[in-house]
VEXDREN-2710 file (C-alpha; in Angstrom, 1 decimal):
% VEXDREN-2710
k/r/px/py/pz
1/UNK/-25.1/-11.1/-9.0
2/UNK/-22.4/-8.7/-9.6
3/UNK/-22.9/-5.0/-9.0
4/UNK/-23.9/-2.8/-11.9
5/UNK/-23.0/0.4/-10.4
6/UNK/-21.1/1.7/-13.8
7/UNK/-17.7/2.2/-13.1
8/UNK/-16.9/4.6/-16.1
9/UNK/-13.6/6.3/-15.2
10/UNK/-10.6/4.9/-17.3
11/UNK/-8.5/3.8/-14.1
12/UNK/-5.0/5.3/-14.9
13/UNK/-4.1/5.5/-11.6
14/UNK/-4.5/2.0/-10.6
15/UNK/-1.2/-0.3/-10.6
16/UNK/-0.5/-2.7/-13.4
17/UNK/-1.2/-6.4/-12.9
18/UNK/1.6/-8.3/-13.3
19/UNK/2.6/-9.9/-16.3
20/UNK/0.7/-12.4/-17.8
21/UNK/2.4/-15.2/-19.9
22/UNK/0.9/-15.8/-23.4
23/UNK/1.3/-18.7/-23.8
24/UNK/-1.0/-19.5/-21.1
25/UNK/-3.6/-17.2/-22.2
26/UNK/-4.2/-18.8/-25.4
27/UNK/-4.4/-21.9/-23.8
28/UNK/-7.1/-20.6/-22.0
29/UNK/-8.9/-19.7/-25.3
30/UNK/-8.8/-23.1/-27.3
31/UNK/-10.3/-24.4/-23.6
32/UNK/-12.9/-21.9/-24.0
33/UNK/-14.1/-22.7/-27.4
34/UNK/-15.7/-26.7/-26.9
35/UNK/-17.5/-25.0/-24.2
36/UNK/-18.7/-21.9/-26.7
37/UNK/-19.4/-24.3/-29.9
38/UNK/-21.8/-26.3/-27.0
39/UNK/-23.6/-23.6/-26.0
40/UNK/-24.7/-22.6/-30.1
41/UNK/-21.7/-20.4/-30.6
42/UNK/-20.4/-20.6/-34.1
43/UNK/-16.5/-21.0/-34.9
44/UNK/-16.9/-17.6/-36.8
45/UNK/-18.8/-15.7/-34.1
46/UNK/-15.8/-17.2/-31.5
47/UNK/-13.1/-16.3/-33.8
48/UNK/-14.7/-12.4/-34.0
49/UNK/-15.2/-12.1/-30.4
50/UNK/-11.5/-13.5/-29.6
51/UNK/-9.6/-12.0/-32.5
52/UNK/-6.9/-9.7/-31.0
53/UNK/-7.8/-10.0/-27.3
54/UNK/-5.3/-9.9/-25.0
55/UNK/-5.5/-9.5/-21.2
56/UNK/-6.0/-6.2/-19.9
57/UNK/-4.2/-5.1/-16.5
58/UNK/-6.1/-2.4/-16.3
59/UNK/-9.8/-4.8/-15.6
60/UNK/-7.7/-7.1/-13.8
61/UNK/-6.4/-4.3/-11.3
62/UNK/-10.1/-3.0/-11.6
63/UNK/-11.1/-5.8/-9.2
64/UNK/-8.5/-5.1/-6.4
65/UNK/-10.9/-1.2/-5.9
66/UNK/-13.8/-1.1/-3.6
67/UNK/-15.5/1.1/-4.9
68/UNK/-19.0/0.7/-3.1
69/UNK/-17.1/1.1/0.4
70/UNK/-15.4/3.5/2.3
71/UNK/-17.5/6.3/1.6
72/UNK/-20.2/8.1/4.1
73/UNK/-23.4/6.8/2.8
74/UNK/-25.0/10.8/3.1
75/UNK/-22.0/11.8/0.8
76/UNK/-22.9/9.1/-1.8
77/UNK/-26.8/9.5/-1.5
78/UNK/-26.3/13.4/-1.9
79/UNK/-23.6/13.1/-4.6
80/UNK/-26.0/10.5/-6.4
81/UNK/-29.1/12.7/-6.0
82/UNK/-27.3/15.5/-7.0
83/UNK/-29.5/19.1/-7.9
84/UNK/-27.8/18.6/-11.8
85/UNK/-29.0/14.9/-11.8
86/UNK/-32.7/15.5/-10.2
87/UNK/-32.9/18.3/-13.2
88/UNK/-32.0/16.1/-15.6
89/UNK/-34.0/13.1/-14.6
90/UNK/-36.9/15.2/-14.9
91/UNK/-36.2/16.6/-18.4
92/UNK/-36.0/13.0/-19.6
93/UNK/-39.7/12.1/-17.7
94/UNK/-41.1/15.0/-19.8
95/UNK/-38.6/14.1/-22.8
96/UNK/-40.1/9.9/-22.9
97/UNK/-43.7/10.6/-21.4
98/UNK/-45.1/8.4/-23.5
99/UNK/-42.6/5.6/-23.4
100/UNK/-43.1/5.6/-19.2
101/UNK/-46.7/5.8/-19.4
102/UNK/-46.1/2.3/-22.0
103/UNK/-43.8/1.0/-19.5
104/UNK/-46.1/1.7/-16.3
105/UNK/-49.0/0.0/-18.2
106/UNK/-47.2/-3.4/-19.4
107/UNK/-44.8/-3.8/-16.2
108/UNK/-46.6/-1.9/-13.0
109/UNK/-42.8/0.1/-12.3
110/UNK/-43.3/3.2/-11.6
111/UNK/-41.6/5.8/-13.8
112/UNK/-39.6/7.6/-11.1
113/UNK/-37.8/4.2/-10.4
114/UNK/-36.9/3.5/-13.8
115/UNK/-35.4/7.4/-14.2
116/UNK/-33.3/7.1/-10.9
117/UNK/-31.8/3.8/-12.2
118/UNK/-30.9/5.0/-15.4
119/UNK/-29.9/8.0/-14.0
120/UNK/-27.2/6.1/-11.4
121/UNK/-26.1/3.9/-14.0
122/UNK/-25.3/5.7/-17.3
123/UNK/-26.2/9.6/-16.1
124/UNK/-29.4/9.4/-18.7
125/UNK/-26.9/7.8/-21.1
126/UNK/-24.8/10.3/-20.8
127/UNK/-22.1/8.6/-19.8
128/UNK/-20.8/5.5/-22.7
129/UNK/-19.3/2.6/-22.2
130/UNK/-15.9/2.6/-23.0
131/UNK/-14.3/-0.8/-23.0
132/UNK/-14.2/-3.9/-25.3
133/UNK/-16.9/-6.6/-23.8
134/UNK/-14.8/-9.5/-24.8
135/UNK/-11.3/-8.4/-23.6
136/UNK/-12.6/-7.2/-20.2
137/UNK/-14.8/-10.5/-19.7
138/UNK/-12.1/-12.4/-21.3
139/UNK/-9.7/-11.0/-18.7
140/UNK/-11.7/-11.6/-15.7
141/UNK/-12.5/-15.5/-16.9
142/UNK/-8.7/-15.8/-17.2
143/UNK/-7.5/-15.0/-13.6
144/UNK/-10.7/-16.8/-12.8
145/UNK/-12.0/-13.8/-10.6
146/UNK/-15.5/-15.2/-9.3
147/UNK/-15.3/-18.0/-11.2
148/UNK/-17.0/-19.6/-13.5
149/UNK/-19.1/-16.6/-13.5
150/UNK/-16.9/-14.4/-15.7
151/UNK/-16.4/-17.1/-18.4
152/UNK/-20.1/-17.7/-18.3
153/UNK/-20.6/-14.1/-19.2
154/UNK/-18.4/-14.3/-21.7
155/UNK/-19.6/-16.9/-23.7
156/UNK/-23.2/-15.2/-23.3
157/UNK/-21.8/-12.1/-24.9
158/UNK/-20.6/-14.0/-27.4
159/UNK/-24.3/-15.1/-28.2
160/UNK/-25.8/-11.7/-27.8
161/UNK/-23.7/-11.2/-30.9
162/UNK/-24.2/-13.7/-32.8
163/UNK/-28.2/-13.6/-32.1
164/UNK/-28.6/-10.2/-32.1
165/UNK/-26.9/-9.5/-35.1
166/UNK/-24.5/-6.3/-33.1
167/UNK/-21.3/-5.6/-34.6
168/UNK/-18.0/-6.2/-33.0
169/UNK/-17.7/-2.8/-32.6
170/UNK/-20.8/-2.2/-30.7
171/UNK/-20.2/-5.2/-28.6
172/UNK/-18.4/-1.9/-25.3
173/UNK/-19.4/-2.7/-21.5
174/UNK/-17.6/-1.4/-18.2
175/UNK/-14.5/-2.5/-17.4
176/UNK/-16.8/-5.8/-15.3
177/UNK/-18.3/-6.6/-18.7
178/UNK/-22.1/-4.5/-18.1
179/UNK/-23.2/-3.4/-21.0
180/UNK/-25.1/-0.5/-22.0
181/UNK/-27.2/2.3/-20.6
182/UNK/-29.1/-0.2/-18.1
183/UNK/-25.6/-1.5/-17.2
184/UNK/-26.8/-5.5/-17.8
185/UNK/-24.4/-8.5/-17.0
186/UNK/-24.8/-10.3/-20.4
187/UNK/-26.7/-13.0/-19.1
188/UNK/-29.2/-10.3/-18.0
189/UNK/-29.5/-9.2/-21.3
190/UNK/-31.1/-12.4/-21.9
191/UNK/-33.2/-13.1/-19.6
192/UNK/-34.7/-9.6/-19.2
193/UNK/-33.7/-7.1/-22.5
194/UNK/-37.1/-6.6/-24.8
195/UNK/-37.8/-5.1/-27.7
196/UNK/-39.6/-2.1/-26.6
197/UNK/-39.5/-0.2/-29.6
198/UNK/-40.9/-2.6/-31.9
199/UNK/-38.0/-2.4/-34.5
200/UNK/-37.2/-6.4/-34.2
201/UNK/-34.0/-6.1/-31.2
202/UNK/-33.5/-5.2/-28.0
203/UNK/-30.5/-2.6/-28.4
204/UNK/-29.8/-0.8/-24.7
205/UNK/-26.7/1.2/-25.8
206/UNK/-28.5/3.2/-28.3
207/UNK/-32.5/2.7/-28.2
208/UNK/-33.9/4.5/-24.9
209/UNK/-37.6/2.7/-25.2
210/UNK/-35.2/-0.8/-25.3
211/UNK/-33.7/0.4/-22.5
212/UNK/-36.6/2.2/-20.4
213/UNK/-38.9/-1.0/-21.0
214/UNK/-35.8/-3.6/-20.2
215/UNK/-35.1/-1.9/-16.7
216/UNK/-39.0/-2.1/-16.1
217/UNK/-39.2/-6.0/-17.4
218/UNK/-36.0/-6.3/-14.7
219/UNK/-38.1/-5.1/-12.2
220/UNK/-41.4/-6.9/-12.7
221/UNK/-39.8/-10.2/-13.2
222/UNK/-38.4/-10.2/-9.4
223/UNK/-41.7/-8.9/-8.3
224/UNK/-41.7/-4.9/-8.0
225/UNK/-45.0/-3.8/-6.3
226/UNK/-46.2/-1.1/-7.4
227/UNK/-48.4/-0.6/-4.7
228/UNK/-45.4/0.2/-2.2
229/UNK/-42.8/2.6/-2.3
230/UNK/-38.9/1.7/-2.0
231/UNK/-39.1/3.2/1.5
232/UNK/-39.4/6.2/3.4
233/UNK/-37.0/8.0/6.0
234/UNK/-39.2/8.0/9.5
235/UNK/-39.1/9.8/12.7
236/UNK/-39.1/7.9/16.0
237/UNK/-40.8/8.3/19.0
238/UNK/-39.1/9.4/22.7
239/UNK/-38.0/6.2/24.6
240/UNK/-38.0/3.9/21.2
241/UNK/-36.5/0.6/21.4
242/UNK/-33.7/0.3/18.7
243/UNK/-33.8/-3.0/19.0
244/UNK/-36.8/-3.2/16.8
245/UNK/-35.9/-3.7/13.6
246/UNK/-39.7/-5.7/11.8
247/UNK/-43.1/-5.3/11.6
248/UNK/-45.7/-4.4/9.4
249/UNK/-46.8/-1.1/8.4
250/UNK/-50.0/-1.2/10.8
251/UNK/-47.0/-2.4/13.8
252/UNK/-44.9/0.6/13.0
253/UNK/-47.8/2.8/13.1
254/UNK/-48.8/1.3/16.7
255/UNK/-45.3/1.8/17.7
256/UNK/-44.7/5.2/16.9
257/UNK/-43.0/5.9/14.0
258/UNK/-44.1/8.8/11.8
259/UNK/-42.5/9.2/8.4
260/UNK/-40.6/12.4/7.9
261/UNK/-42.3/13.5/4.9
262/UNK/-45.5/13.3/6.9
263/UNK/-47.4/11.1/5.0
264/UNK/-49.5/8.0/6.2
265/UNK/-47.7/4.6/6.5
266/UNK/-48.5/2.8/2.7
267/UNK/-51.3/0.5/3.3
268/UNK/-51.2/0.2/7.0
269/UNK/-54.3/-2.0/7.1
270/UNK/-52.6/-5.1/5.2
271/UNK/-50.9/-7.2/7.3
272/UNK/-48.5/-8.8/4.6
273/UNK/-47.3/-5.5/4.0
274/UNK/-43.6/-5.4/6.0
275/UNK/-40.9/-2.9/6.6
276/UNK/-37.7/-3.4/8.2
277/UNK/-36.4/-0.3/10.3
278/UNK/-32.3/0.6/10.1
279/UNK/-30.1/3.0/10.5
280/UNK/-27.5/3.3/7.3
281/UNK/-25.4/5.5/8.9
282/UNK/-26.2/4.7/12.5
283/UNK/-28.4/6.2/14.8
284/UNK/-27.5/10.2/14.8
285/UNK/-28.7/9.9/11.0
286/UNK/-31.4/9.2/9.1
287/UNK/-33.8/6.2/10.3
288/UNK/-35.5/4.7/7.0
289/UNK/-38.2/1.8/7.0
290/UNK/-37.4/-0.2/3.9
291/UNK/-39.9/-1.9/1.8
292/UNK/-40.0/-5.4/-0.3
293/UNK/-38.9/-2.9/-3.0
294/UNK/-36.0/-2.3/-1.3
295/UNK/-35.2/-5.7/-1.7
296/UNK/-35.5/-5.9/-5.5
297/UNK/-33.1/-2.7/-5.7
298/UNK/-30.5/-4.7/-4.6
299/UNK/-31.2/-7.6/-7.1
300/UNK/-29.8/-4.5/-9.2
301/UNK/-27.1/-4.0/-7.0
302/UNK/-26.6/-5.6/-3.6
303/UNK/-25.7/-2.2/-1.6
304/UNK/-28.4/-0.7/1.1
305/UNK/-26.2/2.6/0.0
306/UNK/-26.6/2.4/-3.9
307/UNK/-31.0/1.1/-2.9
308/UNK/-31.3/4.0/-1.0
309/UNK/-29.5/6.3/-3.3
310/UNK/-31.7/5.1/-6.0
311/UNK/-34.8/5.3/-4.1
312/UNK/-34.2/8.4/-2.8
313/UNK/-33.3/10.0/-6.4
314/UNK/-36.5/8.7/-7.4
315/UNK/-38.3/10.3/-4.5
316/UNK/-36.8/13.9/-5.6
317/UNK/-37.2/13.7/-9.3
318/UNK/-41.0/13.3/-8.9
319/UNK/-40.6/16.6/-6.5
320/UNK/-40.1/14.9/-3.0
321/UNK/-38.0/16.7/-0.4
322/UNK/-34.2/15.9/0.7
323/UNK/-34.0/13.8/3.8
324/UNK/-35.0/15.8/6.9
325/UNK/-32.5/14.4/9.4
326/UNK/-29.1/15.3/8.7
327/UNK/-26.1/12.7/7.7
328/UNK/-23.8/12.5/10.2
329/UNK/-20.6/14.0/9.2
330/UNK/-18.5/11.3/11.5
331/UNK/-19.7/8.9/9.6
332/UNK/-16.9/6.0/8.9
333/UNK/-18.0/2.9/7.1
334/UNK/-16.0/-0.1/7.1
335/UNK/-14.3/-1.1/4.3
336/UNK/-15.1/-4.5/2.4
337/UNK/-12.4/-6.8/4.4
338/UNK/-13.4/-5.1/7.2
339/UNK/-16.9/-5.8/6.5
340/UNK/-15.8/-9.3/5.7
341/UNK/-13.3/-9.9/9.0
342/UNK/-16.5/-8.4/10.4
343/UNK/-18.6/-11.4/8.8
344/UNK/-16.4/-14.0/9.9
345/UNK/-16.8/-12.7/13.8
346/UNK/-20.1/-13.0/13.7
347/UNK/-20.0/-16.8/12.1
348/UNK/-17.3/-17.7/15.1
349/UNK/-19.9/-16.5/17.5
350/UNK/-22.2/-18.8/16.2
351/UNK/-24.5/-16.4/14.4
352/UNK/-25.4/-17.1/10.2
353/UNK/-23.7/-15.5/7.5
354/UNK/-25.4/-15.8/4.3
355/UNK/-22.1/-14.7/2.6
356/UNK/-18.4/-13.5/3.2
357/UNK/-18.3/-11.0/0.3
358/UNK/-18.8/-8.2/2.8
359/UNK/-22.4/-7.6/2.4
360/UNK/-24.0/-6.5/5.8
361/UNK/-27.7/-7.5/5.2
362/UNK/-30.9/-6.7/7.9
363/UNK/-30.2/-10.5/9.4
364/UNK/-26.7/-9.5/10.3
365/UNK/-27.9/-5.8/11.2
366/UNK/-30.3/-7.4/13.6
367/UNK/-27.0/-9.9/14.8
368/UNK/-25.2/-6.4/15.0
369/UNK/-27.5/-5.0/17.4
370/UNK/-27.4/-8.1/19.7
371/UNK/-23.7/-8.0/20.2
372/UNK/-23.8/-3.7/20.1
373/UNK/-26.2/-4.2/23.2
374/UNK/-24.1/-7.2/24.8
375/UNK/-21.4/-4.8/24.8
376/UNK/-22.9/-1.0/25.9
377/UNK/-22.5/0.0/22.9
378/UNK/-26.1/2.0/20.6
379/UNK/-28.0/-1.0/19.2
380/UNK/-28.8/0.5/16.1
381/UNK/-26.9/-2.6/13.6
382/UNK/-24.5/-0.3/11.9
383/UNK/-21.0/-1.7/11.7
384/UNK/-18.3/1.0/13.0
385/UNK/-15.0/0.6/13.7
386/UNK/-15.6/0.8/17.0
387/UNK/-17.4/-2.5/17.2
388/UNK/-14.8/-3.8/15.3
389/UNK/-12.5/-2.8/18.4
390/UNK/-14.8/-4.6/21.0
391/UNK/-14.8/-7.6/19.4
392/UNK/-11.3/-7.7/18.5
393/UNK/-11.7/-7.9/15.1
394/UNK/-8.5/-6.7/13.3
395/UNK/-9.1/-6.9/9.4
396/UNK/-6.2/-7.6/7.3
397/UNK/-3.8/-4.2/6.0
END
């Protein structure tokens, strides 16, 4: 799943692709089109979509950025969960009341959730999308950037015309094709957009109960409990082993750990109830346990950064405190090939990789820690440059 972190700015200052012949693009239109007609499209709905597309160098050049690495995670989480954002987030609780208290009934999210993520991805709606679905989806299918994913999507959007009855016009995304103030892939659109307003289609650039009720069906279809927060920064105990990283709540109780906030462990008593300990930006900062909720962020976006940011900005619209350990300010993260020369390491030690694509997941955290204490260095699973060092890893300039 791609990420959905908008990506709003209008990327001047990136370099132009290279040229792209024609010729060859329109041969990769009249390819596309059995494939379209197959899947219900109709030759007009095609010919609207495609009429006037070109590729765009700017999307293309779009996918060379990383944005989601490189920065300290505190800076991001405090940047996300900014004092303007928090202010906002709450005038909008007050603003849709009713609509949340709708939404908490039919999908069991919580409210707070639902703010933060609308809050991440569009600033409240503040901030519009900008770019033509078709060329930007069109682009990406051409160069066959993750493909067939991109062509996929835009055929779907293609269909989310047609079926939904949206102009041409109002068919804008981000430059990676997510559309409206939820930020969905168009295939998400589908499978998880409702009618929450009741006026006969789901609309998420412009109707906020269409877009307050679709975040919440998101959430509840992969299994959101509402009994369980996202997570919770924790306090450990003199002497702790960082080399526990699972347990259940009643474990983590046994073992020590006292969340920061000072309230009780959720639920400590059920023993399906897990939380997995780690340290985002290694061990001088924050240590958060992170829920199964945690888990269904990232189906939003697969980043610990953008899950905690999100969870956190939840935690302070509904009046919770800023994290009580302070962010390290030497914090450098690795940048996605490192994070993927990283990956590869690990696979040639003979440890699994679920993917290459520079995600550092709690497996690999816990893999981390094994070789961090193999060779003296803190076991707490955070990738540094400085295991990058030890193990020789040189990613690619």
């Amino acid at each position: 799943m791609i990420d959905r972190r908008a990506v709003l700015t209008l990327l001047l200052t990136l370099p132009a692709a290279p040229a792209l012949a024609e010729d060859s693009f329109a041969a990769f239109v009249k390819a596309l089109w059995p494939d379209a007609k197959a899947k219900g499209i109709s030759r007009a709905t095609f010919d609207t979509a495609m009429a006037g597309v070109t590729p765009n160098a700017k999307v293309i050049a779009a996918t060379k950025r990383q944005p989601e690495y490189g920065k300290p995670v505190g800076a991001y989480i405090n940047d996300a969960a900014s004092p303007g954002r928090i202010k906002r987030g709450q005038a909008k609780a007050a603003q849709w009341a009713k609509t949340f208290d709708a939404a908490e009934k039919k999908f069991a999210v919580d409210r707070w959730v639902l703010l933060a993520l609308w809050g991440m991805e569009t600033d409240y709606g503040a901030a519009r999308d900008k770019w033509d679905v078709f060329r930007s989806l069109a682009s990406l299918a051409y160069v066959k950037y993750r493909d067939p994913y991109f062509r996929n999507e835009l055929i779907v959007a293609m269909g989310i015309m047609q079926n939904g009855h949206f102009t041409r016009k109002e068919m804008v995304s981000s430059w990676a094709g997510a559309m409206g103030q939820s930020q969905f892939m168009p295939s998400n659109v589908v499978d998880y957009a409702v009618d929450f307003s009741g006026d006969g289609r789901a609309d998420l650039w412009n109707n906020v109960p269409d877009v307050i009720g679709s975040t919440a069906n998101y959430l509840h279809q992969w299994h959101w409990r509402s009994d369980l927060p996202w997570g919770f920064e924790v306090l450990l105990p003199p002497g702790f082993d960082l080399m526990t990283s699972r347990g259940t709540f009643a474990q983590w109780h046994q073992r020590g750990l006292r969340r920061a906030d000072g309230r009780p462990l959720p639920n400590a008593g059920q023993q399906d109830l897990q939380g997995v300990l780690f340290f985002p930006a290694g061990s001088k900062g924050p240590a958060i346990v992170a829920s199964d909720n945690f888990a269904v962020l990232k189906e939003y976006n697969n980043s610990d950064a953008y899950a905690i940011a999100v969870g956190h900005l939840a935690d302070r619209i509904k009046g919770g405190a800023p994290f009580k350990t302070a962010w390290p300010t030497d914090d450098h993260p690795l940048s996605r090939d490192a994070r993927i020369a990283l990956q590869k390491k690990l696979s040639s030690l003979g440890y699994k990789v679920n993917d290459f694509e520079g995600h550092i997941d709690f497996d690999l955290r816990d893999n981390i820690r094994a070789e961090q204490a193999r060779l003296s260095l803190t076991p707490d699973g955070n990738p540094t440059p400085t295991l990058l060092v030890k193990l020789g890893v040189k990613p690619p300039q």
